[in-house]
DOKOLTI-582211 format. One line per 3 residues: number of its first residue (from 1); their letters; for each residue x, y, z of C-alpha. Coordinates in Angstrom, 3 decimals. Each point is the difference from the previous one (the first is absolute). Example, Ala and Ser with C-alpha at 12.3 -4.5 7.8 and 13.67 -1.06 7.14 Angstrom:
% residues 2
1	as	12.300:-4.500:7.800; 1.370:3.440:-0.660;
END
This chain:
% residues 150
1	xxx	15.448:-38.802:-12.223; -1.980:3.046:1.660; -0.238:-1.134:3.336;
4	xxx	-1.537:3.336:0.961; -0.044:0.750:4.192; -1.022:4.110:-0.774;
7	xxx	-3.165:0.243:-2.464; -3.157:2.427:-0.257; -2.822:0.994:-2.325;
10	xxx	-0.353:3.540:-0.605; -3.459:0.571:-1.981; -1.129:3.329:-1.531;
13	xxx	-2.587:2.324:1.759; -3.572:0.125:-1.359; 1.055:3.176:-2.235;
16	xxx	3.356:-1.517:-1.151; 2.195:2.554:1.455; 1.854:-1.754:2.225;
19	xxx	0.652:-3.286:1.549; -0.209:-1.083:3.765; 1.163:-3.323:1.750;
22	xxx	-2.561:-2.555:-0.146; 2.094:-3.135:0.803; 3.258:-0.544:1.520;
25	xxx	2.135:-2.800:1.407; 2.985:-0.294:1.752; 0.466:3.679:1.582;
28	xxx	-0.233:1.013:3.649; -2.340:2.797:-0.381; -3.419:-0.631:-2.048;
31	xxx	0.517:2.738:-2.070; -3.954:-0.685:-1.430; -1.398:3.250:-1.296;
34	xxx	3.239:1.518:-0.362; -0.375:2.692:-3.468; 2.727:0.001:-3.279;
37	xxx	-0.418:2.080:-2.893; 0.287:-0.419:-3.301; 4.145:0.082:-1.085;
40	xxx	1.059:0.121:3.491; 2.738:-2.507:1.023; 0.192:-3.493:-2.071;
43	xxx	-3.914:-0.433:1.002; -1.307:2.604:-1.418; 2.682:0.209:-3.362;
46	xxx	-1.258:-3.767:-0.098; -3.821:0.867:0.164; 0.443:3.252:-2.248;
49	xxx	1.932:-1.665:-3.099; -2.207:-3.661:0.707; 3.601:-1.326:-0.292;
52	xxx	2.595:-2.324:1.936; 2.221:2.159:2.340; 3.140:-2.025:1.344;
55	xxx	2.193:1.837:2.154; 2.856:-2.460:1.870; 2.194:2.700:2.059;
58	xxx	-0.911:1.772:2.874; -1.559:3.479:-1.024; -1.102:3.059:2.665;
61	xxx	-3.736:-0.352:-1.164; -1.837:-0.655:2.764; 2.257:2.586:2.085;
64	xxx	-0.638:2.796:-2.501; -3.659:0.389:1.029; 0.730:-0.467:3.263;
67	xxx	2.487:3.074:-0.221; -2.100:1.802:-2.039; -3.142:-0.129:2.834;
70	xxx	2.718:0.522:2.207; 0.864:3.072:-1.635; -2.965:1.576:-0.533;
73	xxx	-1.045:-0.443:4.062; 3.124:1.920:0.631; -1.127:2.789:-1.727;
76	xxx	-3.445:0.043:1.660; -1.790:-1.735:-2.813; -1.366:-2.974:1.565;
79	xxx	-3.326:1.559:-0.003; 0.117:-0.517:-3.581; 1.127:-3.858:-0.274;
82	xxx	-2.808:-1.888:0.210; -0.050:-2.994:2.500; 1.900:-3.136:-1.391;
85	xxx	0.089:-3.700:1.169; 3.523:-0.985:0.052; 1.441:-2.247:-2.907;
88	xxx	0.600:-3.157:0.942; 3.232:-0.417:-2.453; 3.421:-0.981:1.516;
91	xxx	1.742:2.249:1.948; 3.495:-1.223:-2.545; -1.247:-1.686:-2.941;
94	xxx	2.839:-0.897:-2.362; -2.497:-1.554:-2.870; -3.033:1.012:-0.831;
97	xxx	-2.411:-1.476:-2.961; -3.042:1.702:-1.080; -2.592:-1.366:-2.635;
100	xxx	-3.412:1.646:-1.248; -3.101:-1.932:0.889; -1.981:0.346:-3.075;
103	xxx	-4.186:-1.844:-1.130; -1.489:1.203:-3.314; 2.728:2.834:-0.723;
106	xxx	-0.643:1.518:2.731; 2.657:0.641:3.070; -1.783:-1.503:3.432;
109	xxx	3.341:0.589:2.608; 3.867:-1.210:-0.120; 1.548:-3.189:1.135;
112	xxx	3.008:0.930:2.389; 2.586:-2.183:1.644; 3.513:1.111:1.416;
115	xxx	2.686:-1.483:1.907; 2.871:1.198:2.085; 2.397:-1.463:-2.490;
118	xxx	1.740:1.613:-2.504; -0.248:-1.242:-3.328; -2.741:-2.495:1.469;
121	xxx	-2.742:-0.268:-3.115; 1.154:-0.433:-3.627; -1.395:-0.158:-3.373;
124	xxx	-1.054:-3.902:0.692; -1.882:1.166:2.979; -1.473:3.134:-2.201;
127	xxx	-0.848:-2.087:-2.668; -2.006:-2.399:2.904; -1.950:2.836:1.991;
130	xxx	-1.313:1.713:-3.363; -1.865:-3.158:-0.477; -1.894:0.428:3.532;
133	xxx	-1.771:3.095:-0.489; -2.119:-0.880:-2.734; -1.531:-2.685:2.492;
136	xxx	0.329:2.475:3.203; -1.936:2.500:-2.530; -2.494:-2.540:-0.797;
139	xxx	-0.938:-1.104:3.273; 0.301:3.995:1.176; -2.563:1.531:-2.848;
142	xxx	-2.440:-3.134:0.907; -0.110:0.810:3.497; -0.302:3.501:-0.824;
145	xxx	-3.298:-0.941:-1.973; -1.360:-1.718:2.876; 0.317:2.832:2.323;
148	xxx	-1.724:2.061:-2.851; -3.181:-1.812:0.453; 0.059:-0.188:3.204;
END
């Protein structure tokens, strides 16, 4: 089933405003640190709504922010953007699979794998990766409360 090559953990910040790459596997840049709000792209619809988001044909996401920062250097705004660590999505993803990571209510990130296929992930692989979070979450909010009393 899953067979995932392209994963990462996105977990929220400490005020729950936004997420940032904590984990990732398979991608040529690290991508670690890199910032997504809340309701931007699948990620952050996925971490705003705590729900499943399945996407399985290509979609401009990842290109929109890029043309938007793009954009707003052009017109002598870069000033204003504020410095970013690149994403370390696919350049062409053509299925993407986002799931909540969720301990005691309470959202702790998003599990996120893609693929270059089209139509890669379907319900049976949905249905599999929900059950994963609720251990990733686990194992997140307990080392969370170790670094706490530290």
């Amino acid at each position: 089933m899953l067979n995932v090559r392209n994963a990462m953990v996105l977990l929220t910040d400490t005020r729950g405003q936004q997420l940032y790459t904590d984990a990732r596997r398979g991608y040529e840049r690290s991508g670690i640190g890199s910032e997504m709000a809340f309701g931007d792209g699948v990620i952050g619809v996925a971490a705003r709504a705590c729900t499943p988001i399945r996407l399985t044909h290509a979609a401009a996401e990842y290109s929109y922010g890029r043309t938007v920062r793009e954009r707003a250097e052009a017109d002598g705004l870069a000033e204003s953007l504020t410095t970013q660590i690149p994403f370390a999505g696919l350049e062409r993803s053509g299925g993407r699979l986002a799931v909540a990571i969720m301990s005691c209510g309470q959202l702790i990130g998003v599990l996120y794998i893609e693929s270059p296929e089209e139509q890669r992930f379907r319900y049976d692989d949905e249905d599999a990766l929900v059950a994963i979070p609720t251990q990733v979450g686990t194992g997140i909010r307990l080392r969370q409360q170790a670094e706490e009393r530290e």
